[in-house]
C-alpha positions as CSV (number, residue, x, y, z in Angstrom):
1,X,30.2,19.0,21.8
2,X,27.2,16.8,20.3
3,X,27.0,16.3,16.7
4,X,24.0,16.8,14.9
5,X,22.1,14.2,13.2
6,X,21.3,14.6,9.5
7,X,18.0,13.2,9.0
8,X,17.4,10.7,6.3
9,X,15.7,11.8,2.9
10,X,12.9,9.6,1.7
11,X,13.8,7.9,-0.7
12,X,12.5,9.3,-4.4
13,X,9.5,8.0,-5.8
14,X,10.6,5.2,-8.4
15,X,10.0,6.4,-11.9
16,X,7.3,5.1,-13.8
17,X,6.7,4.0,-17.6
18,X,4.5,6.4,-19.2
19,X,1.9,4.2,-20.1
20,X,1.8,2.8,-16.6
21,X,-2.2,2.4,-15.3
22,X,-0.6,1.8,-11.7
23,X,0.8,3.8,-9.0
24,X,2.7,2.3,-6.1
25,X,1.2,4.0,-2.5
26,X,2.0,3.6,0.9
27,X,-0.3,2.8,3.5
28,X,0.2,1.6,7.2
29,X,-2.8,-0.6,8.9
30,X,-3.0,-1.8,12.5
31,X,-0.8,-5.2,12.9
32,X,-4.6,-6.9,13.8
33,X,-6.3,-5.6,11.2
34,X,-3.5,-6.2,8.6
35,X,-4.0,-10.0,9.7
36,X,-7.7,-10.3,8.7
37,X,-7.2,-8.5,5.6
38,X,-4.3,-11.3,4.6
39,X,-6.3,-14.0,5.8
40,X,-9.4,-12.7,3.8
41,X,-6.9,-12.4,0.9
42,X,-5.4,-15.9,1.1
43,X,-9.1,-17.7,1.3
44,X,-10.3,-15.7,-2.0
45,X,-6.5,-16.7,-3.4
46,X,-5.8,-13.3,-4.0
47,X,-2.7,-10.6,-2.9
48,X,-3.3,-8.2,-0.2
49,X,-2.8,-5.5,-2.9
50,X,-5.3,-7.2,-5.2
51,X,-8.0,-7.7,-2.2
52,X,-7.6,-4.2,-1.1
53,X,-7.8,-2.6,-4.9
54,X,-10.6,-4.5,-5.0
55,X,-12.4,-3.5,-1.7
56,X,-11.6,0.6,-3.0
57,X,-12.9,-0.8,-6.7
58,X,-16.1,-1.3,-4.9
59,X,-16.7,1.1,-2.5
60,X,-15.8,3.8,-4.9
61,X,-18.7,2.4,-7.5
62,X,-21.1,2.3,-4.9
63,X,-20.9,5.9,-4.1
């Protein structure tokens, strides 16, 4: 007889100061497009996370 497999839990949200202005998320991007968006990154001498806050920055104050 087979034994069942327990799925795995996601792992808990880390816990965050108070006072924190940040919060992590997840996001998943096409390998290719993940690529540009580093190389973009690297030429403006920034981190993906900071070029991509920056692109949502934008777009959101355009609206």
């Amino acid at each position: 007889m087979a034994k069942k497999e327990k799925k795995a839990k996601a792992p808990a949200e880390p816990a965050l100061p108070e006072n924190s202005a940040k919060v992590p998320v997840a996001l998943r991007f096409n390998a290719d497009l993940l690529a540009k968006i580093d190389d973009m990154a690297k030429k403006r001498g920034m981190s993906r996370n900071a070029i991509i806050s920056y692109w949502c920055s934008r777009a959101l104050e355009m609206e």
